[in-house]
C-alpha positions as CSV (number, residue, x, y, z in Angstrom):
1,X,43.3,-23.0,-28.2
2,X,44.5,-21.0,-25.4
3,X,46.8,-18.3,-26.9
4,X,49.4,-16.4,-24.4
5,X,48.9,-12.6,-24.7
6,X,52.7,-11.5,-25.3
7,X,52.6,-8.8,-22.7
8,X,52.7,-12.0,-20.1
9,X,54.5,-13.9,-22.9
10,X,57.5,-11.7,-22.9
11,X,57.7,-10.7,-19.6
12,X,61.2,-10.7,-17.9
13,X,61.7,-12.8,-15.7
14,X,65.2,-12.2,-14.2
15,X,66.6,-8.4,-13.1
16,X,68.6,-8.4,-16.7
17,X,65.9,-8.6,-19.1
18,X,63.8,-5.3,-17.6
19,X,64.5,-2.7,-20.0
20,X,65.7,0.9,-19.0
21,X,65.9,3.1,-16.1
22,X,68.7,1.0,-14.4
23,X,69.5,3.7,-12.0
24,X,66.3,4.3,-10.3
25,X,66.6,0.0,-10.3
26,X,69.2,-0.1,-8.5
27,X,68.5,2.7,-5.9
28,X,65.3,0.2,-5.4
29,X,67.1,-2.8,-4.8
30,X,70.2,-1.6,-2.8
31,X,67.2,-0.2,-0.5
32,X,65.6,-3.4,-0.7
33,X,68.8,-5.1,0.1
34,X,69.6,-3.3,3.2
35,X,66.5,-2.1,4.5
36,X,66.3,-1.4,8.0
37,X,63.2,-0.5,10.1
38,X,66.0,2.4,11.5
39,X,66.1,4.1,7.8
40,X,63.0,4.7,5.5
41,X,60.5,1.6,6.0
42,X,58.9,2.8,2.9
43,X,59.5,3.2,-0.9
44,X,57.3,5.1,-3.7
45,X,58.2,4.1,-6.9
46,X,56.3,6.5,-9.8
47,X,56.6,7.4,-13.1
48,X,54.8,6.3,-16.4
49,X,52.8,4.0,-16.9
50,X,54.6,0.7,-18.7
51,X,58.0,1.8,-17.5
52,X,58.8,-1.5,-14.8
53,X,57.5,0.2,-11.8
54,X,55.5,-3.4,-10.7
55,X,58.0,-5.9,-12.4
56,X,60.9,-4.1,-11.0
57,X,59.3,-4.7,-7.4
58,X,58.3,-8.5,-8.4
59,X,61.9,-9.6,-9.7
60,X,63.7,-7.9,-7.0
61,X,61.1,-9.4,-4.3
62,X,61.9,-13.1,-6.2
63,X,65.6,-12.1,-6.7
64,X,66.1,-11.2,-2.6
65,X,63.5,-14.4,-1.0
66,X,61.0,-11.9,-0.2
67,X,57.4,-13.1,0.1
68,X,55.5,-10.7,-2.3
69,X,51.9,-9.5,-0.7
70,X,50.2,-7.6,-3.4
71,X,47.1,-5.1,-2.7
72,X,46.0,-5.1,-6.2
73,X,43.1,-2.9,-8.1
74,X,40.6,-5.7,-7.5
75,X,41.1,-5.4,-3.7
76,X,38.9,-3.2,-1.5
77,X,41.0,0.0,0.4
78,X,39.4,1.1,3.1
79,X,41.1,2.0,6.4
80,X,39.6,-1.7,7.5
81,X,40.7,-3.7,4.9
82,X,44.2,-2.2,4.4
83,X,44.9,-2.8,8.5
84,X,43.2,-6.5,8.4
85,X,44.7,-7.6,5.6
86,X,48.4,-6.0,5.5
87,X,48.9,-5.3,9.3
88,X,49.7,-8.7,10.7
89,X,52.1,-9.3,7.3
90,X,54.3,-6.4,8.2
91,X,54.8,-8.0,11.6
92,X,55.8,-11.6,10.9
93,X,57.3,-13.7,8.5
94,X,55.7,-16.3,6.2
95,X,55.0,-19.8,6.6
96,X,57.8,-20.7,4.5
97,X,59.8,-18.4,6.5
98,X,60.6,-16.0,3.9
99,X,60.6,-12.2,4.6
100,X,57.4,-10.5,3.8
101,X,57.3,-7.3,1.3
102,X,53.9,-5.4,1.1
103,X,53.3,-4.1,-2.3
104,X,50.5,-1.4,-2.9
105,X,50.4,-0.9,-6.6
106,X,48.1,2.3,-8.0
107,X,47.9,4.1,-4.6
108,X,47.8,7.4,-6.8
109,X,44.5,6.4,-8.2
110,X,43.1,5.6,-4.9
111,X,42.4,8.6,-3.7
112,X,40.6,9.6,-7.0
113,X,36.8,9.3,-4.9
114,X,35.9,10.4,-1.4
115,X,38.2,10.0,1.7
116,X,37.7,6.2,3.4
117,X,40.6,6.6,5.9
118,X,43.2,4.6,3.3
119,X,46.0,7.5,3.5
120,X,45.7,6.8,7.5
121,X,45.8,3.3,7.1
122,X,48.9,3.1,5.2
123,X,50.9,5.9,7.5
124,X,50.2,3.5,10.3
125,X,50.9,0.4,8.2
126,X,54.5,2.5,8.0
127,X,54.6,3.5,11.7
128,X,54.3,-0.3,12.6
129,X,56.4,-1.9,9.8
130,X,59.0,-4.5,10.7
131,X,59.0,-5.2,7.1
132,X,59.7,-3.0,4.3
133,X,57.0,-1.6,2.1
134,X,56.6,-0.6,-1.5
135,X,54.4,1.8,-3.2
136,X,53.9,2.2,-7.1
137,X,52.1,5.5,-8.5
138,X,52.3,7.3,-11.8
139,X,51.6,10.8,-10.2
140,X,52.5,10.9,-6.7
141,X,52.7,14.7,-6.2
142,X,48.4,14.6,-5.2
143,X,47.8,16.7,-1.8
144,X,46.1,13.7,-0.6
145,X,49.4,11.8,-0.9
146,X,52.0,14.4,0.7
147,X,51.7,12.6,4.4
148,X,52.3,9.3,2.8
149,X,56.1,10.8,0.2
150,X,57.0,12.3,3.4
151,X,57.5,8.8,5.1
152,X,58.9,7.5,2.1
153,X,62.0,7.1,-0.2
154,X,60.9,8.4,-3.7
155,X,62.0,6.4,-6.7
156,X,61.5,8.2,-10.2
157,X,61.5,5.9,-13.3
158,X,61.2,7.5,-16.5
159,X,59.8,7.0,-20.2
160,X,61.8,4.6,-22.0
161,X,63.8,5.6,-24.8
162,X,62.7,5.0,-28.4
163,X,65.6,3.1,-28.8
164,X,65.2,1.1,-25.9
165,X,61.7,-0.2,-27.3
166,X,62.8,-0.3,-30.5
167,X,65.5,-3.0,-29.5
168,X,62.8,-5.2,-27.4
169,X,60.6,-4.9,-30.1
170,X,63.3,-6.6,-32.7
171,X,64.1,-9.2,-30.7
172,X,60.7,-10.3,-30.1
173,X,60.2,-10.1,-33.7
174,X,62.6,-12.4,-34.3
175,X,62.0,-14.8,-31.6
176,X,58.3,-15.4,-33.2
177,X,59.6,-15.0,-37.3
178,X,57.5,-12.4,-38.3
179,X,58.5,-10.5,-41.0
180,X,57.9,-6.7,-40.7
181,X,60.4,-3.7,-41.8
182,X,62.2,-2.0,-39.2
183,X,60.5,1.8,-39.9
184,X,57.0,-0.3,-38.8
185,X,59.0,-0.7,-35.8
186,X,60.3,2.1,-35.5
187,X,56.6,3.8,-35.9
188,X,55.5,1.2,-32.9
189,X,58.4,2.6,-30.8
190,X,57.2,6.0,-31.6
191,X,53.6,5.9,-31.1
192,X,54.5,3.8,-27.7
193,X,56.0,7.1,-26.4
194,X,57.9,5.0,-23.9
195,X,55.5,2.6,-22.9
196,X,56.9,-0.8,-23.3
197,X,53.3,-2.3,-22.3
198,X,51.4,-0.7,-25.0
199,X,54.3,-1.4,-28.0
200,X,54.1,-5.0,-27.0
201,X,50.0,-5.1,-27.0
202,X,50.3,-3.1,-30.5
203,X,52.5,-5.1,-32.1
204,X,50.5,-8.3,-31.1
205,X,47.8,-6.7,-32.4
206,X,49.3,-5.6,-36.0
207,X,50.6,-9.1,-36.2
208,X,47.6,-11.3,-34.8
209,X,46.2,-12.3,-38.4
210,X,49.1,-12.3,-40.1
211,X,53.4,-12.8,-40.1
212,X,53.9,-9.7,-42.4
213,X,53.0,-6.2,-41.4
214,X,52.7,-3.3,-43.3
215,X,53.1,0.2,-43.2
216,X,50.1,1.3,-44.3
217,X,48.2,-1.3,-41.4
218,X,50.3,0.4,-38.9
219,X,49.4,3.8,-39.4
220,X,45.9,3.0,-39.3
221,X,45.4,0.9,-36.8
222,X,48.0,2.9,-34.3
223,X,46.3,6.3,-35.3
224,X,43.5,5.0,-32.9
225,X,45.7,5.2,-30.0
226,X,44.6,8.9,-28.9
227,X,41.2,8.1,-29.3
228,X,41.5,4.8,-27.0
229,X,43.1,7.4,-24.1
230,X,39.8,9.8,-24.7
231,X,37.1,6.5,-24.2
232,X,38.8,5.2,-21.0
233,X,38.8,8.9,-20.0
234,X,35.2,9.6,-20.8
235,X,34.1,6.5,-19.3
236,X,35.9,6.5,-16.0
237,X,34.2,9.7,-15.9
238,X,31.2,8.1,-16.1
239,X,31.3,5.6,-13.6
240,X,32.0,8.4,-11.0
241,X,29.8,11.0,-12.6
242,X,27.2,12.8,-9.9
243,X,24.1,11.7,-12.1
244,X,22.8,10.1,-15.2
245,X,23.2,13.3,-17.0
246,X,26.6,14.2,-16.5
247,X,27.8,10.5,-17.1
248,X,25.3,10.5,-20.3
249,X,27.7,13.9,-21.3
250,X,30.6,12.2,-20.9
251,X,30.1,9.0,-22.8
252,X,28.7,11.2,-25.9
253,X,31.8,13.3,-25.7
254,X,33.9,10.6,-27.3
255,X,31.7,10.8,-30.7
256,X,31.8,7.1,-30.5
257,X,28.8,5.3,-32.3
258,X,27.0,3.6,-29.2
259,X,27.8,0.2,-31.1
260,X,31.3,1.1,-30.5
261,X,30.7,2.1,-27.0
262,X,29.3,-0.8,-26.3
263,X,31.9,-2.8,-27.2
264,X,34.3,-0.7,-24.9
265,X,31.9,-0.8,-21.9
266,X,30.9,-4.7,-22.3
267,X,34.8,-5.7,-22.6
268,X,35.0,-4.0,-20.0
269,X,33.0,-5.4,-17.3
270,X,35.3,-7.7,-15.4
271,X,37.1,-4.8,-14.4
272,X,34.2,-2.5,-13.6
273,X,31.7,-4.6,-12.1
274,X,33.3,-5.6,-8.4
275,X,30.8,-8.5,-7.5
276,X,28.0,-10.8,-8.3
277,X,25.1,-8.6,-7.9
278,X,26.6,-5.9,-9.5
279,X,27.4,-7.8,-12.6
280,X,24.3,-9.1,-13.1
281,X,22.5,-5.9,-12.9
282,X,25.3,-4.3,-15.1
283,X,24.7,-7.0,-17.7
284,X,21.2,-6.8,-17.2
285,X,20.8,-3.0,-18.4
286,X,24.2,-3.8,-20.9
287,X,21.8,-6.7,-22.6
288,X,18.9,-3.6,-22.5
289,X,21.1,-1.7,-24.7
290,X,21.7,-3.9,-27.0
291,X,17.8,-5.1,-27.9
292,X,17.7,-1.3,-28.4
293,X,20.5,-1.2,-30.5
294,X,19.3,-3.8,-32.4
295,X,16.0,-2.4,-32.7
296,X,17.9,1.3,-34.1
297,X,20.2,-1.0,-36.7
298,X,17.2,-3.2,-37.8
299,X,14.3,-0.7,-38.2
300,X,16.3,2.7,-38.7
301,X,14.8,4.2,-35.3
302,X,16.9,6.5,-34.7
303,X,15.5,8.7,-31.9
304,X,15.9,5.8,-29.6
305,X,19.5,6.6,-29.6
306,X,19.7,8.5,-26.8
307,X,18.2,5.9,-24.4
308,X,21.3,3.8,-25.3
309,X,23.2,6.4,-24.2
310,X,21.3,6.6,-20.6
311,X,21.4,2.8,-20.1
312,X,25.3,2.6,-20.3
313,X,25.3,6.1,-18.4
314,X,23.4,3.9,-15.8
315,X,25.3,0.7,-16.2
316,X,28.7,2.4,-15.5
317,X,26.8,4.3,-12.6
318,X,26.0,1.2,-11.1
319,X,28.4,-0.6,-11.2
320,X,30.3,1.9,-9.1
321,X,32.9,0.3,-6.2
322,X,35.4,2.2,-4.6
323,X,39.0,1.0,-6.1
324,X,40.4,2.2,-8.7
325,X,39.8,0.7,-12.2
326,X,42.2,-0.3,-14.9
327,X,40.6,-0.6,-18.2
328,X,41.6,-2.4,-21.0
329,X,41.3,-2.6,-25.3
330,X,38.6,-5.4,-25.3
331,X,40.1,-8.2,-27.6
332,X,36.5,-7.7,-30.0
333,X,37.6,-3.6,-30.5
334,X,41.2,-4.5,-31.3
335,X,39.7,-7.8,-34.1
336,X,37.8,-4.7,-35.4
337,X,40.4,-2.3,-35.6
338,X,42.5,-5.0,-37.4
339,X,39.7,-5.8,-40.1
340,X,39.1,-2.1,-40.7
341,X,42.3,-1.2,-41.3
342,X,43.0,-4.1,-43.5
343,X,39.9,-3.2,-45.9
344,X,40.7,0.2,-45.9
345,X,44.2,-1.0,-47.1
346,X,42.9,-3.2,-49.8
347,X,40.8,-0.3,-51.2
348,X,43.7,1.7,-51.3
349,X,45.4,-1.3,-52.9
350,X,42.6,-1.6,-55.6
351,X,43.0,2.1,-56.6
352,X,46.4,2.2,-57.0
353,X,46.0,-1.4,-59.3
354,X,43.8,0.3,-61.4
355,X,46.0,3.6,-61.7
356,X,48.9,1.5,-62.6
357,X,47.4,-1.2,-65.2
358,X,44.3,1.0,-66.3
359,X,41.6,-2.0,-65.6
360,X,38.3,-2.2,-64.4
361,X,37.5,-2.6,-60.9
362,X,36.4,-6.4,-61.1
363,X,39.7,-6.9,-63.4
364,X,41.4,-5.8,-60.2
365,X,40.0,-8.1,-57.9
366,X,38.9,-11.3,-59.3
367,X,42.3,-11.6,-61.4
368,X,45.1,-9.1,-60.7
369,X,45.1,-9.5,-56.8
370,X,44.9,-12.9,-56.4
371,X,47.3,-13.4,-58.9
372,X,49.8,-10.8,-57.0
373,X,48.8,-12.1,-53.7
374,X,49.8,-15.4,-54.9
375,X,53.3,-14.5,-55.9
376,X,53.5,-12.5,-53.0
377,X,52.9,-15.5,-50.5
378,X,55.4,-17.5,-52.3
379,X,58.0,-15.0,-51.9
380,X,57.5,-14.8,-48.2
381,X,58.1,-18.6,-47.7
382,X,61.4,-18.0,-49.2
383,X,62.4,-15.1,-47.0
384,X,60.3,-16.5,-43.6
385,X,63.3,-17.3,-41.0
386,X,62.8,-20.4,-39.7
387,X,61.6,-20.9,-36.1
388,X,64.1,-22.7,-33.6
């Protein structure tokens, strides 16, 4: 059964429900509200990422009848593109007679590759508007953008406050009954560092298997959130590397297993590989990878490790297109996370059983825990709220 990931679950849907940085909100919208092709035809919105910089744009364009034309990631920018595609918007209105509002989301990480006449594209996209335009960024201040801020009004949003999370978070929690003390929250506030996309995606994962959370899960499966930033690092590094050997030095540098790597890379491939050829030829050399793998795991091979390491060098190589790539925790790393943590909890469990009531190690798991987890349910039906 299709299950509704809570960062689209719980998105707000009216201006109310966004949380923080109301200021730099309303600046937005009062511009939005009274924009004139006389006064700046263009805004930047930037600051962290998971701070409302899109959804502010996409309530206020539904809140004010605008007609919302999104240039996403997925989308080509070339100087070509940009002008066929956005151009004729910011001279008309829609079909349905609406106003149009141009939205160019990520145009920091754009100009991350070689020059393909995009920052021209957009100053005459601004030159020409008769409708207003928004651009979202979470650095802004790149040399390649300064043509661009000039023509533009700059909007900072900040880092939410721990408090602000904190208070999404505990509603949500109560929304869905799950039953988890408020210092775990308080820890997923914390570890979010004002990120209210990745407190939401870590608290759906913490609670994915089960209505109580623990402490002990939490730390565990949260300390992994430095290493996450360090793979998408190393392997957008990768994908843009000048050969095989520099992406090859990159993708080792995250002293990941390459069964682990492959997870990240493979999860990944939606959002790397831009079309049909290239997917097949990045699955192709993935699927390589993973007969060697199997090959290392099965027969203890180990010197073939290194050509694992050179086919996802070469995969990610590839598979290389000119946008700017999001990447994402695959759902299989998260499962994995979830079931390590959880054992490594329950051996922790076992030791401190043993400590306690001075038993033998079987004692402790075919009788005492069963019997504790037994009680332990029971008590939770009693305490669970009751969903409305």
């Amino acid at each position: 059964m299709f299950r509704e990931i809570w960062t689209t679950k719980f998105k707000p849907k009216n201006w109310d429900e966004i949380v923080g940085n109301e200021k730099a909100r309303e600046e937005f919208l009062n511009w939005l509200k009274n924009w004139s092709p006389e006064r700046k035809k263009a805004a930047l919105i930037y600051g962290p990422a998971g701070v409302g910089k899109s959804l502010t744009v996409e309530v206020a364009a539904k809140m004010l009848g605008y007609n919302l034309i999104e240039l996403n990631a997925s989308d080509t920018r070339t100087k070509d593109v940009i002008l066929e595609k956005v151009l004729p918007a910011l001279r008309s209105r829609s079909i349905s007679g609406k106003p149009n509002l141009v939205f160019l989301d990520e145009v920091d990480g754009i100009y991350q590759r070689e020059d393909v006449g995009a920052v021209s594209a957009i100053k005459q996209l601004i030159d020409q508007a008769a409708s207003p335009i928004v651009m979202v960024a979470n650095d802004p201040w790149k040399p390649s953008l300064r043509e661009i801020r000039e023509k533009c009004l700059m909007i900072e949003f900040s880092r939410l406050r721990k408090d602000q999370v904190l208070k999404r978070l505990k509603k949500i929690v109560e929304e869905e009954g799950i039953l988890i003390k408020d210092e775990a929250l308080e820890a997923i506030a914390e570890r979010s560092q004002g990120d209210m996309r990745s407190a939401l995606t870590d608290l759906e994962a913490l609670t994915s298997e089960s209505e109580v959370v623990s402490n002990g899960t939490i730390q565990s499966l949260l300390g992994n959130r430095l290493r996450e930033e360090s793979i998408f690092e190393a392997i957008r590094h990768a994908i843009y590397a000048k050969n095989i050997n520099e992406a090859r030095i990159h993708l080792m540098s995250t002293n990941m297993n390459p069964d682990e790597l492959l997870d990240w890379i493979y999860g990944n491939f939606p959002n790397i590989a831009n079309d049909n050829e290239k997917a097949y030829e990045f699955l192709k050399v993935i699927a390589d990878a993973d007969f060697i793998l199997a090959i290392v795991q099965k027969k203890r091979m180990w010197l073939l490790i290194p050509y694992i390491y050179d086919l996802l060098a070469i995969a990610l190589m590839e598979s290389k297109k000119r946008e700017y790539i999001k990447l994402f925790r695959p759902n299989r790393v998260s499962e994995k996370w979830m079931r390590i943590s959880k054992q490594q909890e329950r051996i922790q469990k076992i030791k401190e059983l043993k400590q306690k009531y001075h038993e033998t190690t079987r004692t402790i798991v075919f009788e005492t825990l069963p019997l504790l987890n037994f009680i332990s349910e029971k008590k939770k039906d009693r305490l669970r709220p009751r969903r409305k």
